[in-house]
N, C-alpha and C positions, 0 to 999 in steps of 0.2 A: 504494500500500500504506500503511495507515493501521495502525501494532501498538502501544498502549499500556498501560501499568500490566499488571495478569495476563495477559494475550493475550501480552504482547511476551516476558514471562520464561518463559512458555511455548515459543514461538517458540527463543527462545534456545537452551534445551533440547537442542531437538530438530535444532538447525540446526546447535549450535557455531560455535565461537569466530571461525570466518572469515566469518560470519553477521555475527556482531558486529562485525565492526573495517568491514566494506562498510558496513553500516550507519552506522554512526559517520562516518566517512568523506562520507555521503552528508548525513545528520541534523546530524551535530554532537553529539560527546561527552557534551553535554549533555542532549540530548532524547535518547541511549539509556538513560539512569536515569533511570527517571520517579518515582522515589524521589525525586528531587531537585525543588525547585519553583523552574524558570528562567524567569524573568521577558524577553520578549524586547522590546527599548526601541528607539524613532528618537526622537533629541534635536538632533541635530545632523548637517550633510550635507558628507562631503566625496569627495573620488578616493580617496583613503589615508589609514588612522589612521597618525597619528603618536605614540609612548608619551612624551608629556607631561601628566605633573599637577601642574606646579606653580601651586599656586593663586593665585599673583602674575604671571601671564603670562595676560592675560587674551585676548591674542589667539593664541594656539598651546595651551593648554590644550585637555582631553579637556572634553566638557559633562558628563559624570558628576564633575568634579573636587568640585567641589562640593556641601552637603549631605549626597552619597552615601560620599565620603573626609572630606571635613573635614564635619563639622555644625557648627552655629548656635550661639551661647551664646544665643537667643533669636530666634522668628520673630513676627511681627505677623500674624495674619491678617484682611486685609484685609474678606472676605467675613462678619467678624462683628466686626462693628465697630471692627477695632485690634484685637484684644484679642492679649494676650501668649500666646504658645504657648512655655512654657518646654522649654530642649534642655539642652547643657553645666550655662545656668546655672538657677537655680533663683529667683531672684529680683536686682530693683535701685534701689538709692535713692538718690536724687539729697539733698546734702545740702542743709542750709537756705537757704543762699546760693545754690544753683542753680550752684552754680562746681566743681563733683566729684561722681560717681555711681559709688558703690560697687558692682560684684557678688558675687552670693552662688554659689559650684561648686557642682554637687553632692559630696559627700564620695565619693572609694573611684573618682573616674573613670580609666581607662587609657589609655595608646594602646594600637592594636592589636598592637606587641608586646609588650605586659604592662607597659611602665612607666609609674608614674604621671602622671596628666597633671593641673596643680595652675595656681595662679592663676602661677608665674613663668613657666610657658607662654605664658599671653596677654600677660601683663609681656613679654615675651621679643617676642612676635609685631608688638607695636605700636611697640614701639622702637626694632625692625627697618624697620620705616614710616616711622621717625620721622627713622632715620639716614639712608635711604635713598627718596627721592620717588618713584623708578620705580616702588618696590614697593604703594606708596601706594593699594591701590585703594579705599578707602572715605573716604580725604579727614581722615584724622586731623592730616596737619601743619596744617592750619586750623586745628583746636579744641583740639588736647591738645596741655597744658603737661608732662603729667608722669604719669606711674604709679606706682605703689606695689601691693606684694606681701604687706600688713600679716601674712595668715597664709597655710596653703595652697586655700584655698576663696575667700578674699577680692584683688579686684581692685580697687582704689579709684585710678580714672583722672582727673585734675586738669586742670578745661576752659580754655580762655585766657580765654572768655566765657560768659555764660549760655546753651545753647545745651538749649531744649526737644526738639528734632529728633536729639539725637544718639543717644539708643536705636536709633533707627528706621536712619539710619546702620551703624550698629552690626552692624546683621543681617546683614548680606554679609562680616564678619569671617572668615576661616579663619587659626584658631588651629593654628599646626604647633608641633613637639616641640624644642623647644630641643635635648634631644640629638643630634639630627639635624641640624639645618638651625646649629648652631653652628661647622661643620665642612666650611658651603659656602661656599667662596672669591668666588663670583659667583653670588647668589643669583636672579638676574634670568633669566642663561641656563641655570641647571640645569634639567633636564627632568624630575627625581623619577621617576623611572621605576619605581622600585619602595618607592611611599608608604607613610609609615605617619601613618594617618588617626586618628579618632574616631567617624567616622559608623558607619554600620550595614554596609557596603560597602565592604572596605579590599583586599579578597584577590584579584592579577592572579591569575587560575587560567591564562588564554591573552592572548597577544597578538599578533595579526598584522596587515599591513597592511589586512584585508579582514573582520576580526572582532576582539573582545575581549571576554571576560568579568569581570567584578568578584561576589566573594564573597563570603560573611557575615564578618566583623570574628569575632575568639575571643574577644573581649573588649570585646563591646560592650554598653554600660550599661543599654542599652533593647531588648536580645534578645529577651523574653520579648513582646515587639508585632511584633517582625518574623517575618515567616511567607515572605517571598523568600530565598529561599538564595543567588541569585544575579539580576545580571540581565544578559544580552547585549545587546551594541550588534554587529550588519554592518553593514558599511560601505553605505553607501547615498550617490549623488552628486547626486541632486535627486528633483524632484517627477516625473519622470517613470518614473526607474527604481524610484520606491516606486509608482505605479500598476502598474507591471510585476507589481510580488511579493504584491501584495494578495491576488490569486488564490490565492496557496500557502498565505495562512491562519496563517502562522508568526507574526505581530506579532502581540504584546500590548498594549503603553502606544504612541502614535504623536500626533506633534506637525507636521503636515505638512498643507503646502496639497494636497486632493484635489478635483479639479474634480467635479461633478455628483457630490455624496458618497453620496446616496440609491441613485444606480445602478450606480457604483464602486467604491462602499464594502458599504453595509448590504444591499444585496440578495446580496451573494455567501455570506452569513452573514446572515441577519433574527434569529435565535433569539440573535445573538452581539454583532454588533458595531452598536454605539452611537456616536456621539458628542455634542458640545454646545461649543457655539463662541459666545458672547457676545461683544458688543464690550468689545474691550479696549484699549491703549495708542494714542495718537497717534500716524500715521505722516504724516512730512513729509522735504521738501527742506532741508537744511541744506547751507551754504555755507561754505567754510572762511574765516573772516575773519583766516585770518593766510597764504591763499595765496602763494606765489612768485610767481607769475604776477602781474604789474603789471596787465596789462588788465583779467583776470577778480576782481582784489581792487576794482582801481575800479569795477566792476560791481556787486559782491556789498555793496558797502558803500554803495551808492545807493537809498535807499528805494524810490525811484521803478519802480528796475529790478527788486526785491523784488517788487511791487505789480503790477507788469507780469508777471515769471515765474509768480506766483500767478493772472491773469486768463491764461493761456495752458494753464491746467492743466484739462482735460477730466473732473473726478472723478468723476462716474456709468458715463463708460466705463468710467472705472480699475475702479471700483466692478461693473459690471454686466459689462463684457467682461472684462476680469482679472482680478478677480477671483470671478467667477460669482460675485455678486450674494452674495457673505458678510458684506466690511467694512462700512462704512457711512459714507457722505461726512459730511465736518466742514466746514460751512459759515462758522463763526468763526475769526476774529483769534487769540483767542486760543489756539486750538486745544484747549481744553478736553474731556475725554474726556465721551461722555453718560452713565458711570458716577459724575460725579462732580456729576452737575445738580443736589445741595442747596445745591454750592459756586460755583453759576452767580452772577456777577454780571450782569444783562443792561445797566449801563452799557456794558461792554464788547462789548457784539453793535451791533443796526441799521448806522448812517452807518461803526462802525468796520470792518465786514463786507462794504464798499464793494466793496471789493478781491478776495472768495472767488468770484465767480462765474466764468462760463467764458465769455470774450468778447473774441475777437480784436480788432477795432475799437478797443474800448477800450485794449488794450494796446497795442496800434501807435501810438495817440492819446499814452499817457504817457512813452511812452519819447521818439517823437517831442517831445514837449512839455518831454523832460529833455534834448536833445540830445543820447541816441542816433543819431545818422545811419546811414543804410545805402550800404556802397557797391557799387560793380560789379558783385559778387558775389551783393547781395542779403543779406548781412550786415551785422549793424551794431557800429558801434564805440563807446567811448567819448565822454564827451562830451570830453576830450583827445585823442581821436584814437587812442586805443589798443584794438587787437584785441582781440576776447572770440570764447573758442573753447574748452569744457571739455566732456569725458564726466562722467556719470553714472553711480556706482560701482555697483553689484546684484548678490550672488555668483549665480555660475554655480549652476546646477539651478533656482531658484527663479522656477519659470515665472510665476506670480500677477505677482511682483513685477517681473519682463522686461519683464513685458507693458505694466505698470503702467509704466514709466518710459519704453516706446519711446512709449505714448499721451503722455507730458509733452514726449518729445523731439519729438515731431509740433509739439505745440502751438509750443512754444519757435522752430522751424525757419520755423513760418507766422509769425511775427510777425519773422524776420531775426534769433535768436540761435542761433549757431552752436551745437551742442550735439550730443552723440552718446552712445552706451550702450556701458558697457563692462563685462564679466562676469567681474571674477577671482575665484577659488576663494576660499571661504568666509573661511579661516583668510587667504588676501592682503587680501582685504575687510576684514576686520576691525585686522589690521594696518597699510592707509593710514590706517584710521579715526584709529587709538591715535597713527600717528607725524607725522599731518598733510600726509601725500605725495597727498591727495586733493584734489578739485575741488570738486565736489558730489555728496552723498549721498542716495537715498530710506533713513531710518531711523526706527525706532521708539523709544522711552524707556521706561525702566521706570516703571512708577507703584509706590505704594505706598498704606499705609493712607489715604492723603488726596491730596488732589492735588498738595501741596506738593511731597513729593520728586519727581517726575518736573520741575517745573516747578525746581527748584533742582539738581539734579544736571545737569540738561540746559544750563542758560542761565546758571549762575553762573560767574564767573569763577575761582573755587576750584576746581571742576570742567573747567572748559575743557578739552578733550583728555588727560584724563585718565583716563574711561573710555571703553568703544564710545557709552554714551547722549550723549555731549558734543563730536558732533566740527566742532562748526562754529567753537569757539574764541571766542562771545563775550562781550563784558566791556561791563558796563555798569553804572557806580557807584550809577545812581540803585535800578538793580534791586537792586544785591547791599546797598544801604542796606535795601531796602524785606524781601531774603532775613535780612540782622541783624535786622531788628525783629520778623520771624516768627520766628526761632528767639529770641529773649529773651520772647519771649510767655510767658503761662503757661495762659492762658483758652480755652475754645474762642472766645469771642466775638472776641476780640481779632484770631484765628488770622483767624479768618473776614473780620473789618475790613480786616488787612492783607493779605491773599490776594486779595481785593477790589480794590484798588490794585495788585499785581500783574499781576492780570489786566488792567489798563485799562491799563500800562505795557507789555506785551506786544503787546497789541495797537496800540496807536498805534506802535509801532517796531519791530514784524513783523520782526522775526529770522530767524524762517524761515516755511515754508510750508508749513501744514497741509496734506493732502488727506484721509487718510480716516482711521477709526479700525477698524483692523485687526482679524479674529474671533478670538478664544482659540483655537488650533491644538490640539485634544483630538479623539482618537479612540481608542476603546478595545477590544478583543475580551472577553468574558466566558465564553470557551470554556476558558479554564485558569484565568482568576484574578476571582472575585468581586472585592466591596466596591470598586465606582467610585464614584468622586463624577459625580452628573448633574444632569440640569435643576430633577430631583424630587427630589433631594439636594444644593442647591448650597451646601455646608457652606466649600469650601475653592477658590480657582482652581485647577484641574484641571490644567491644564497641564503639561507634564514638562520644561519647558526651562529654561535656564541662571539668568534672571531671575527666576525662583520657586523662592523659597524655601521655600514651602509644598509642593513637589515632592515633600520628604522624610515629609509626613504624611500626604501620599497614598500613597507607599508603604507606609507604614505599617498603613493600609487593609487593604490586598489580602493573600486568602488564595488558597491553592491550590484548585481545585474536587476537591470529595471523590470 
């Protein structure tokens, strides 16, 4: 039974109200007032929501926390050149000296319960970062000395250094309300359960283990573009029980590996759903270089074995068996996205790219050649004689990426490195990530308007295990020299010079190891809500997940179909 807009209040009518509440019951509150324009969303996959928004817990946090409760003082979009997409602020100027950048509020902004939200908000937010490291997610104890609240619209933040990059930075900011959060004793583990936001989407209407809904903000600055009243998130535990629900028709915005997406996906729906999936970020093997484990850090910290784990890695299978032929194998060193090939340096590819291919021989040859020995077992050890024996972290659901990593443990197993695959829940995953209780990881990195921030949030030592993109922990003076002389730059030429050297520095001391560069996880229905961004529209990254920022201007977008 299919009853909406006129048919359904018809219906209603004539059925009464025990009509109703079965309905409801069945639909979801939501979809029985088609009055209402519910956006329904996969962002994220787990067994059970949890009601956390706090925007500084990046591994137990909801993925709507972001953009959609807190907005931006400012997005970068990528997909047009950098260019500034102003939100909170309205503008920002770096002063002469390149030592402090001023912003400009907009005038008359709220929080969503009516009280003003003014520059001692952000004063408030960053000082809280500043007292406290854990909170720290965008990396301000590096760069900022100091803040000032000169008036209520102006923020003028005081850098330690020159630092060209800190806008861009800057964009992952969520600004909470000093009268709130002055009054939390432990801001780390509060769970904010019942936020009060800025974005366009502050209002829990429901929350249960197995749904939630977020509602339009009363007092949101930029109403007058938003045309979603709400949007739902059901719980959804992986990629297989979203094949399951496809059939129902119910998803609207969807960020999810779907195998054979033409016959899975768009033939259930041709007139409706769409998608468009480009390669997007690096995914590779990172090793945590500050391990427990004595055997597996002497390991992880040997070139040699580096070089070795990378020739053991199968990536067109990865690529073509798991991931149905969507990613796209990354043959370099330096692991460079092929988004980013104006900023290719190719000193950095041929002889350094020794190491990308897939060739057991060779890898049994280096390890052997590094005194790796194998014993009894058929494993090998240290060149001290010390065991090596570690799982590969993958949350659970994420069949693409299972598959993807039992094809690396194959590899690994054929050349005598112990290795195994292990699948904790999402929000665990992301948790060994942040507290370094892991081994090895397959993960991705956020990029940004240029290649740099992926490649400096990922590898710098500032960053080191401080967010999910950084968790292999490591440190390398020559690099975070080469990361100061790109951020005191001013020039694109310069950028490019020393990016250039980066990339020939990454590659020779392969830190981790590339495999493939992952497809944009967009898929859309245009059965309830116009205005998607597509292939023939690629105005913005489409994407709906946590690391897009631009996520919020795609909502933006979308109108209810009339």
């Amino acid at each position: 039974m299919n009853i909406t807009g006129i048919g359904y209040r018809n219906f209603i009518a004539k059925a009464g109200w025990a009509t109703t509440a079965a309905y409801i019951a069945l639909f979801g509150a939501s979809s029985a007032f088609s009055a209402e324009a519910v956006l329904t969303m996969h962002i994220e996959e787990q067994t059970s929501w949890v009601q956390n928004f706090n925007p500084f817990d990046l591994a137990g946090r909801r993925q709507s926390t972001m953009d959609f409760i807190y907005e931006p003082l400012v997005i970068f979009n990528a997909e047009d050149g950098g260019k500034p997409v102003w939100r909170l602020a309205t503008s920002f100027k770096f002063s002469d000296d390149l030592k402090s950048i001023t912003y400009e509020l907009r005038p008359g902004l709220k929080w969503s319960d009516g009280q003003p939200l003014t520059s001692s908000d952000v004063k408030y937010t960053i000082d809280l970062m500043l007292k406290n490291a854990a909170l720290d997610t965008v990396g301000v104890g590096e760069t900022v000395a100091s803040v000032e609240a000169p008036s209520p619209t102006e923020v003028r933040i005081n850098l330690k250094d020159v630092n060209s990059d800190f806008p861009e930075s800057l964009a992952d900011l969520a600004v909470v309300p000093e009268h709130v959060w002055k009054d939390v004793s432990d801001p780390v583990a509060f769970k904010n359960e019942k936020p009060i936001g800025s974005g366009p989407l502050t209002e829990l209407r429901r929350f249960t283990p197995q749904v939630y809904e977020q509602c339009r903000n009363p007092n949101y600055w930029d109403a007058a573009s938003l045309h979603v009243d709400c949007i739902r998130l059901p719980q959804i535990s992986g990629n297989d029980q979203m094949l399951a629900i496809l059939p129902e028709g119910n998803m609207d915005w969807i960020g999810s590996f779907i195998p054979e997406i033409k016959k899975t996906f768009v033939a259930l729906d041709p007139d409706h759903n769409g998608y468009w999936q480009p390669p997007a970020e690096t995914v590779a093997f990172q090793m945590n270089f500050k391990s427990a484990n004595q055997g597996n850090l002497e390991a992880y910290k040997d070139i040699n074995f580096r070089h070795a784990f990378s020739l053991a890695m199968d990536r067109p299978s990865m690529v073509d068996i798991a991931g149905f032929g969507y990613p796209v194998v990354n043959l370099h060193a330096s692991g460079l996205p092929p988004r980013f090939e104006s900023w290719r340096n190719k000193a950095a590819e041929g002889d350094k790219d020794a190491f990308m291919g897939f060739d057991t021989e060779k890898a049994n040859k280096v390890l052997d050649d590094a005194g790796f020995k194998k014993g009894a077992d058929g494993f090998r050890t240290t060149p001290t004689g010390k065991p090596i024996a570690f799982p590969v972290i993958v949350p659970n659901g994420w069949t693409d990426w299972i598959d993807a990593v039992q094809i690396a443990v194959e590899g690994l197993r054929a050349i005598g490195i112990n290795a195994s695959v292990a699948t904790p829940e999402y929000e665990q995953w992301r948790k060994q990530i942040l507290d370094g209780s892991f081994e090895v990881v397959m993960n991705s990195r956020a990029d940004g308007a240029t290649p740099f921030r992926g490649y400096y949030q990922s590898l710098s030592t500032a960053y080191a295990g401080r967010i999910t993109g950084a968790p292999s922990r490591y440190s390398n003076p020559k690099l975070d020299a080469l990361f100061s002389q790109y951020l005191k730059a001013t020039t694109d030429d310069d950028h490019k010079k020393i990016f250039n050297d980066i990339q020939l520095l990454v590659a020779d001391d392969f830190p981790v190891v590339p495999v493939f560069n992952g497809p944009t996880w967009y898929q859309f229905s245009s059965k309830r809500f116009t205005g998607w961004v597509t292939d023939k529209d690629p105005v913005m990254n489409p994407e709906d997940h946590d690391n897009n920022r631009m996520r919020l201007m795609h909502l933006l977008r979308l109108k209810p179909v009339q």
